[in-house]
Residue frames as qw, qx, qy, qz and C-alpha x, y, z in Angstrom:
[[0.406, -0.368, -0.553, 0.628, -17.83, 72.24, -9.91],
 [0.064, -0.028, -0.106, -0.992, -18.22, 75.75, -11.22],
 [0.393, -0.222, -0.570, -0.687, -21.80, 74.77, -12.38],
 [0.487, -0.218, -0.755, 0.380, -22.40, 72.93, -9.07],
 [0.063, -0.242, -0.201, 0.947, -21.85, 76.58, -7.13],
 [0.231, -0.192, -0.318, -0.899, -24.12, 77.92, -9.58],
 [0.564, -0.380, -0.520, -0.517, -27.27, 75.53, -8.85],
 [0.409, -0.493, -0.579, 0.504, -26.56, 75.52, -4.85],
 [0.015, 0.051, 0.226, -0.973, -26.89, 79.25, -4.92],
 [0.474, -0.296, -0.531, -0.637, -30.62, 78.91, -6.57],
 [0.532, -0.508, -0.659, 0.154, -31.50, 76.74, -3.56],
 [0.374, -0.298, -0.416, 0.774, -29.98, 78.94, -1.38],
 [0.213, -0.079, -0.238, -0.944, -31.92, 81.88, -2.93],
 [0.587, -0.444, -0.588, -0.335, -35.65, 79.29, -3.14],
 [0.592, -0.259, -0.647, 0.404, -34.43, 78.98, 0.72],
 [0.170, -0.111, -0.162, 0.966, -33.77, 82.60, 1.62],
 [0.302, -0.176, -0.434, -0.830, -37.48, 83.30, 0.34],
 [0.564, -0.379, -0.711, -0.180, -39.12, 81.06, 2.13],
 [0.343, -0.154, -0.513, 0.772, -37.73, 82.96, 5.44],
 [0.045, -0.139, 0.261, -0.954, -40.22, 85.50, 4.92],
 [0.618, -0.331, -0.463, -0.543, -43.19, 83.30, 5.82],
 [0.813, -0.368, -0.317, 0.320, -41.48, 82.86, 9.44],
 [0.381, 0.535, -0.277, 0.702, -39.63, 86.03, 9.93],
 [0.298, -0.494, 0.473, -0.666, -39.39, 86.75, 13.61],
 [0.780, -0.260, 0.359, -0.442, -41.42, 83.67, 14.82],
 [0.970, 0.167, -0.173, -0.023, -38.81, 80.88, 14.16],
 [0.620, -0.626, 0.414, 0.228, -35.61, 79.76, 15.69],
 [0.190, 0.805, -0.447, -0.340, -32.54, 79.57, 13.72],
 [0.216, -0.449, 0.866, 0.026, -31.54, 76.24, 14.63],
 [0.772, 0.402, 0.217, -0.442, -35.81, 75.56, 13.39],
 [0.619, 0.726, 0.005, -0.299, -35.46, 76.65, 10.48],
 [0.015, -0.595, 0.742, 0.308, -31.83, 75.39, 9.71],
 [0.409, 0.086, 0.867, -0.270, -33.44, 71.70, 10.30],
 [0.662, 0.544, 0.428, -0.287, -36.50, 72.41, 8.07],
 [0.361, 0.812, -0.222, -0.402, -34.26, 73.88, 5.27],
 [0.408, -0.325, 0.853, -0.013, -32.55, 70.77, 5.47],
 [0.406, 0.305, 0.848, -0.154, -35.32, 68.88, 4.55],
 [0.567, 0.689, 0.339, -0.299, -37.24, 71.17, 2.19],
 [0.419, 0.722, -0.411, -0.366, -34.57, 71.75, -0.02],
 [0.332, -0.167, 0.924, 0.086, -33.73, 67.60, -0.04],
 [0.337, 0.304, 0.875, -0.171, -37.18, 66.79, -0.37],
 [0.284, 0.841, 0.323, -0.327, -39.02, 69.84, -2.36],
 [0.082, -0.842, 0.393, 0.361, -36.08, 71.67, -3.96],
 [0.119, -0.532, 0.703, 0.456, -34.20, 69.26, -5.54],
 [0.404, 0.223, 0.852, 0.247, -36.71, 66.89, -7.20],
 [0.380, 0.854, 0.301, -0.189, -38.65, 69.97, -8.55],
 [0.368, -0.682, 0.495, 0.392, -35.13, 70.94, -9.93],
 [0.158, -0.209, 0.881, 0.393, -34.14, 67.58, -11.67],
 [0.361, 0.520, 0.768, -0.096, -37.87, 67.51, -12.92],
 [0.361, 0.915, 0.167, -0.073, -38.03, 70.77, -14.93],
 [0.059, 0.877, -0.437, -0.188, -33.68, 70.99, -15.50],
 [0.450, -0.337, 0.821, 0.097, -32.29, 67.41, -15.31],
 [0.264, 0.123, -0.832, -0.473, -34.17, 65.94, -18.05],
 [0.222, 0.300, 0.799, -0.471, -36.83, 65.25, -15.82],
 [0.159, 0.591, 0.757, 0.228, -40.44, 64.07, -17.05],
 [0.016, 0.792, 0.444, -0.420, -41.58, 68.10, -16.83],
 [0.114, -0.621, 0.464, 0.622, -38.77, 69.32, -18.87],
 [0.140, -0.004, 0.854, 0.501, -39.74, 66.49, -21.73],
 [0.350, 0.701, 0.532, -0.322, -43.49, 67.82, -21.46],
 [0.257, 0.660, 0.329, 0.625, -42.66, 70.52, -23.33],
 [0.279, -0.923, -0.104, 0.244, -42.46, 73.18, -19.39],
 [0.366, 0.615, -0.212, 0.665, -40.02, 76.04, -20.00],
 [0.474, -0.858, 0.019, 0.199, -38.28, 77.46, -17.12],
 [0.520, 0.698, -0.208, 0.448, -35.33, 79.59, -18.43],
 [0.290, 0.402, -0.603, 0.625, -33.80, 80.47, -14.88],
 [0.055, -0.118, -0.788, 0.602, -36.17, 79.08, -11.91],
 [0.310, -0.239, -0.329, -0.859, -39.73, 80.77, -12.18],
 [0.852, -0.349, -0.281, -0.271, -41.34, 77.62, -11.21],
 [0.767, -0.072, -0.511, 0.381, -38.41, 75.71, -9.33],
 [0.296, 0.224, -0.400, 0.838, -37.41, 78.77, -7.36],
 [0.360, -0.071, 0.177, -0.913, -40.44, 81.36, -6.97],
 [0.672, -0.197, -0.529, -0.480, -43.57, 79.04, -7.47],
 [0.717, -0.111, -0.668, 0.165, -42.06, 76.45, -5.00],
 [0.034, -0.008, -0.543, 0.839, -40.53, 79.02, -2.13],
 [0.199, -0.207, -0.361, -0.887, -43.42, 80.81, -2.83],
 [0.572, -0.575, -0.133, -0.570, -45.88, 78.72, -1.42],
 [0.666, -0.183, -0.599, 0.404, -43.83, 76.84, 1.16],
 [0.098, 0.119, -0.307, 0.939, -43.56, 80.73, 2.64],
 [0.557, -0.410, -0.219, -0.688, -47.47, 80.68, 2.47],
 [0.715, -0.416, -0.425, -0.368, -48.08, 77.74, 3.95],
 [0.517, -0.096, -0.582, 0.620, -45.29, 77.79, 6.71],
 [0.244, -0.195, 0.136, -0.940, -46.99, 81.27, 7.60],
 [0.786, -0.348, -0.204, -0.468, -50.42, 79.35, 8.49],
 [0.835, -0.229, -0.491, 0.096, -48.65, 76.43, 10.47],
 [0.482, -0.083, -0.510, 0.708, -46.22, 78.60, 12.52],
 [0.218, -0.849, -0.465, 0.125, -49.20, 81.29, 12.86],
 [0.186, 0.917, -0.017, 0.353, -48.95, 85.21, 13.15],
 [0.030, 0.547, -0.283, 0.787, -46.51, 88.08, 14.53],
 [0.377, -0.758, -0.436, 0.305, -47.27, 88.33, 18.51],
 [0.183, -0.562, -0.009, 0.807, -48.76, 91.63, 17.98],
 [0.055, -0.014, 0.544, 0.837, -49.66, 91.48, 14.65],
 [0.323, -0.705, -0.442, -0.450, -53.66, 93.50, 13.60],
 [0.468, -0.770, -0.396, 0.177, -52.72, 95.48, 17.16],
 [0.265, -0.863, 0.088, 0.422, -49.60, 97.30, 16.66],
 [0.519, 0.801, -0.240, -0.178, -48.11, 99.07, 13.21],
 [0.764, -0.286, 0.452, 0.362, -45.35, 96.68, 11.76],
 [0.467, 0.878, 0.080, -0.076, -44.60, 98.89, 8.97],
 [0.744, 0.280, -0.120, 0.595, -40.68, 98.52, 7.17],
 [0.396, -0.876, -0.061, 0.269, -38.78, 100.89, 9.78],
 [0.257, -0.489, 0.415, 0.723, -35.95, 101.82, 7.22],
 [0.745, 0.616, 0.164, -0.194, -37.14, 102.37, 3.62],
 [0.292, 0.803, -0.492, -0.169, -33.76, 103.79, 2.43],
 [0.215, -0.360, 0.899, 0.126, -32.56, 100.01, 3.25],
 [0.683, 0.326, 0.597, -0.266, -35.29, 98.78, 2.15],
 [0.452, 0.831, -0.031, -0.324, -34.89, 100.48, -1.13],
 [0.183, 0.741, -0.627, -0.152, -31.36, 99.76, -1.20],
 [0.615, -0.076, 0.783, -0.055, -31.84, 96.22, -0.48],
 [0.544, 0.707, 0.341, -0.296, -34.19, 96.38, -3.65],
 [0.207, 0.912, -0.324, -0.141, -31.39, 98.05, -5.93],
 [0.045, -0.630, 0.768, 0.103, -29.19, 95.00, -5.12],
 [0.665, 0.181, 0.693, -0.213, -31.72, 92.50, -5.68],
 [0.568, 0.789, 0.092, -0.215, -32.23, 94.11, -9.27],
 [0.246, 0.759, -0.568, -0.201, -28.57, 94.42, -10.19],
 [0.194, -0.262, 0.945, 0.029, -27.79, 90.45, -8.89],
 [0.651, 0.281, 0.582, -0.397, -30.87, 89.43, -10.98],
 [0.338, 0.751, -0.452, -0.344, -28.88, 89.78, -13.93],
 [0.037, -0.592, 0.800, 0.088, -26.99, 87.67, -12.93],
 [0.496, -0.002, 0.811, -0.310, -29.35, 85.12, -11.77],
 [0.747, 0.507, 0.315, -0.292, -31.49, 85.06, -15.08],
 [0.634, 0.700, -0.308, -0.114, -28.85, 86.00, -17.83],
 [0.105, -0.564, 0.815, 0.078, -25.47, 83.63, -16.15],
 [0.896, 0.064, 0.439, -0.030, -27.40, 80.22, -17.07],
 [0.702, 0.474, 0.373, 0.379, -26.42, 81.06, -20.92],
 [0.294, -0.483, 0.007, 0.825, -25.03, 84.75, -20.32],
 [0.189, 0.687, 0.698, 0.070, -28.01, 85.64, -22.31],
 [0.059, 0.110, 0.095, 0.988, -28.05, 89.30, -23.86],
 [0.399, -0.428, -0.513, -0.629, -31.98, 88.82, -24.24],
 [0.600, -0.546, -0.568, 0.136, -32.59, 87.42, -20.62],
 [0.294, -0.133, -0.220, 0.921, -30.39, 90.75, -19.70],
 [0.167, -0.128, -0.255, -0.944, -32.83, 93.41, -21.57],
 [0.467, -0.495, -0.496, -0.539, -36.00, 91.67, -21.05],
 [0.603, -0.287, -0.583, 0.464, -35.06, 91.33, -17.29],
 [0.084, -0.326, -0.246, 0.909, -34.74, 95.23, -16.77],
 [0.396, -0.281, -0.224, -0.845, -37.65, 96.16, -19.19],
 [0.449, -0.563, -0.692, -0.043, -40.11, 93.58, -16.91],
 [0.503, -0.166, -0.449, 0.719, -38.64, 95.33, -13.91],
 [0.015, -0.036, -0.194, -0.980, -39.28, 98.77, -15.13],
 [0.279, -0.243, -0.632, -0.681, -42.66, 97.75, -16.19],
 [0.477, -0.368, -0.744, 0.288, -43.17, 95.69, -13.01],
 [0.329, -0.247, -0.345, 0.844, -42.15, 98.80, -10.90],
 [0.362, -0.104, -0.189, -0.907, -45.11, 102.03, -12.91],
 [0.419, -0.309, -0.360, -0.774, -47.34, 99.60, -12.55],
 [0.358, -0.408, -0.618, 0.568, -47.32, 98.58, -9.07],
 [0.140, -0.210, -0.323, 0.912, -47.20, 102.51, -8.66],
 [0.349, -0.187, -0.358, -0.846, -49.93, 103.56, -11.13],
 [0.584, -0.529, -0.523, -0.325, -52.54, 101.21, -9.14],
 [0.339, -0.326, -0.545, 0.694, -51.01, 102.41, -5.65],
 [0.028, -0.151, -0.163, 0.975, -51.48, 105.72, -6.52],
 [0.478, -0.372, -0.594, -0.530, -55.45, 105.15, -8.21],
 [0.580, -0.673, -0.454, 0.068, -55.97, 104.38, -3.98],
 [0.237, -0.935, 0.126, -0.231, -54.24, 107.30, -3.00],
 [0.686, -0.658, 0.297, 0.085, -51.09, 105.27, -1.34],
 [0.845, 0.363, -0.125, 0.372, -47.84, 105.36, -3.87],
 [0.327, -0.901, 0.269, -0.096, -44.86, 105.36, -2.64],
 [0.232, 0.655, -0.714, 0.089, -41.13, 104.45, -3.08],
 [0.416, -0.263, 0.822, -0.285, -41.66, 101.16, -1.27],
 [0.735, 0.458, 0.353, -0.354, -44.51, 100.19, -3.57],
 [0.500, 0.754, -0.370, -0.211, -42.22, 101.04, -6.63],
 [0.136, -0.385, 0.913, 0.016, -39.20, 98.49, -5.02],
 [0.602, 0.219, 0.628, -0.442, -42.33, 95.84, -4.55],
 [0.545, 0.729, 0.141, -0.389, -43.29, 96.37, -7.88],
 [0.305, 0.739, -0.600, -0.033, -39.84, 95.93, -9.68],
 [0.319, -0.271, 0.886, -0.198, -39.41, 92.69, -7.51],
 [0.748, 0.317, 0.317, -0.490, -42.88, 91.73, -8.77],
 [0.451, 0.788, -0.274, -0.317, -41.25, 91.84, -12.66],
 [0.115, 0.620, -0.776, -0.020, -38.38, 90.44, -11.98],
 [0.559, -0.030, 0.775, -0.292, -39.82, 87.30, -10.14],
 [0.687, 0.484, 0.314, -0.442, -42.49, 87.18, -13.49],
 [0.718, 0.602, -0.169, -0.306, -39.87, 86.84, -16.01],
 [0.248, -0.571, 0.782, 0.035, -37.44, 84.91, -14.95],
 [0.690, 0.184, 0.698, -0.046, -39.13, 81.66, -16.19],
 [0.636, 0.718, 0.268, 0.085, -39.72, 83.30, -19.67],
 [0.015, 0.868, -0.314, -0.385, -36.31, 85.87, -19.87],
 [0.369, -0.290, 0.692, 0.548, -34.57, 83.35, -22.69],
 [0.299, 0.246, 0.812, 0.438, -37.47, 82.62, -24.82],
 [0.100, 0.929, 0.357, 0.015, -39.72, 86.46, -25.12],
 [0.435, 0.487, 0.125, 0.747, -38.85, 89.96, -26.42],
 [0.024, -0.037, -0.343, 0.938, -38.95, 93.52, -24.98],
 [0.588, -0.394, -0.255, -0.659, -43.12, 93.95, -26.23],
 [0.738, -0.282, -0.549, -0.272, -43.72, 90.62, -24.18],
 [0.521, -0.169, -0.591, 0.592, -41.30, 91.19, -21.14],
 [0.063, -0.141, 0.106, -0.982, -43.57, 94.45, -20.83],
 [0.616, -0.300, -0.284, -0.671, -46.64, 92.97, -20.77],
 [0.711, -0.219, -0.641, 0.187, -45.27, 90.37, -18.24],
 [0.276, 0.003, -0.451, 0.848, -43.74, 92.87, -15.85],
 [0.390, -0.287, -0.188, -0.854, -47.07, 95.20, -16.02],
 [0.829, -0.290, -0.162, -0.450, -49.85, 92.46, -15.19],
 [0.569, -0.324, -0.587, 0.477, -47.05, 90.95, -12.17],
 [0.043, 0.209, -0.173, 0.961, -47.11, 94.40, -11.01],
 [0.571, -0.248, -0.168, -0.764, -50.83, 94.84, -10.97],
 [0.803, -0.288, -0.493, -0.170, -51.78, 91.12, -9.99],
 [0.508, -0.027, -0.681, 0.526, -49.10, 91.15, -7.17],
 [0.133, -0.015, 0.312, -0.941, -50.31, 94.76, -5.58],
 [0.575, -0.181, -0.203, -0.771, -53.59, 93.24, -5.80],
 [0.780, -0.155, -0.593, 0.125, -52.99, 90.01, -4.26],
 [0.215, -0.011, -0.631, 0.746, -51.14, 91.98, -1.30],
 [0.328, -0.288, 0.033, -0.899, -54.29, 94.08, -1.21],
 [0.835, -0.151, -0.423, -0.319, -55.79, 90.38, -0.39],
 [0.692, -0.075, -0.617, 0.368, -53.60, 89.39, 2.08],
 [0.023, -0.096, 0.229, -0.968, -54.01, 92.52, 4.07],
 [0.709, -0.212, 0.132, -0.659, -58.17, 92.20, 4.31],
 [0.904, -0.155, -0.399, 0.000, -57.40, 88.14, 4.77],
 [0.750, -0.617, 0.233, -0.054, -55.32, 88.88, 8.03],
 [0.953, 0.098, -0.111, 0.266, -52.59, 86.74, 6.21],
 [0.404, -0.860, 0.273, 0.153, -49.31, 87.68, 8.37],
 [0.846, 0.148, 0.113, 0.500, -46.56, 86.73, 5.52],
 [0.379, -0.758, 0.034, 0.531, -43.93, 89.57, 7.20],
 [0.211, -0.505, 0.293, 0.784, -41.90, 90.46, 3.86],
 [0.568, 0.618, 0.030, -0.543, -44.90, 90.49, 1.04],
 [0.361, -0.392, 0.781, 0.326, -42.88, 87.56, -0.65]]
């Protein structure tokens, strides 16, 4: 049962991600409906395919704590729900910039500390602990080092950045060291703050930079 809990939070987490490809422009009772369905239909056979013994897991894929099942999958379900339910009314006309950083920040701060949990409780992993805060770390300079190369770092960039990390090693945090959870965190940093830099001149209205 214990273990049960464990792998409904994950959904609930793959779920909670996907919200930010629909923030503001979806009903509750929508989205309750679709989450229904995507975590039946999406969610749980990508799951028992890369954790259950499933034909991905016997390839030879690694996923130590979700990578692919969690982030990959929300990931683009948040893209592509963002194209089918369409922008923001209001959005490219009037500034929709985060209106609290310090929550923002602190939101950030509790994402990092329960990401411990989320990578090192499969196996309460010492390694999936350490390499989990060095990505982070790593994630988090370099986000800031290529903000600030365009002139625009800032404490929001740095949370961004650290989220970036964390997302990047979770798939690898049982089987790499501290060199390799640095070079992972770095080049999510960089690739992510360059991908937003893409979604920003593509118009693409996905409301929390997921």
């Amino acid at each position: 049962m214990l273990f049960m809990a464990f792998q409904i939070v994950f959904a609930a987490i793959a779920l909670a991600i996907l919200t930010s490809g629909v923030a503001e422009r979806i009903k509750l009772s929508s989205f309750i409906v679709f989450g229904l369905l995507w975590t039946t239909l999406v969610y749980d056979p990508l799951a028992y395919w890369a954790w259950g013994d499933g034909w991905v897991g016997s390839m030879g894929a690694l996923d130590f704590a979700g990578g692919t099942v969690v982030h990959i999958s929300s990931g683009f379900g948040a893209l592509a729900l963002s194209f089918v339910i369409g922008k923001r009314i209001g959005f490219g006309k009037y500034s929709m910039e985060p209106e609290n950083i310090t929550t923002t920040l602190l939101g950030g701060a509790l994402l990092w500390f329960g990401w411990f949990a989320f990578n090192a409780g499969n196996a309460l992993a010492a390694n999936a602990f350490v390499v989990t805060l060095i990505s982070a770390s790593s994630g988090a300079l370099t986000w800031m080092g290529a903000s600030w190369i365009k002139g625009k770092s800032s404490s929001l960039g740095m949370n961004s950045g650290a989220i970036a990390g964390l997302v990047a090693i979770t798939p690898a945090c049982g089987f790499v060291g501290p060199l390799a959870a640095i070079i992972i965190g770095g080049s999510a940093g960089i690739l992510c703050y360059g991908t937003l830099l893409f979604c920003i001149y593509k118009k693409f209205d996905e409301s929390l930079d997921a």
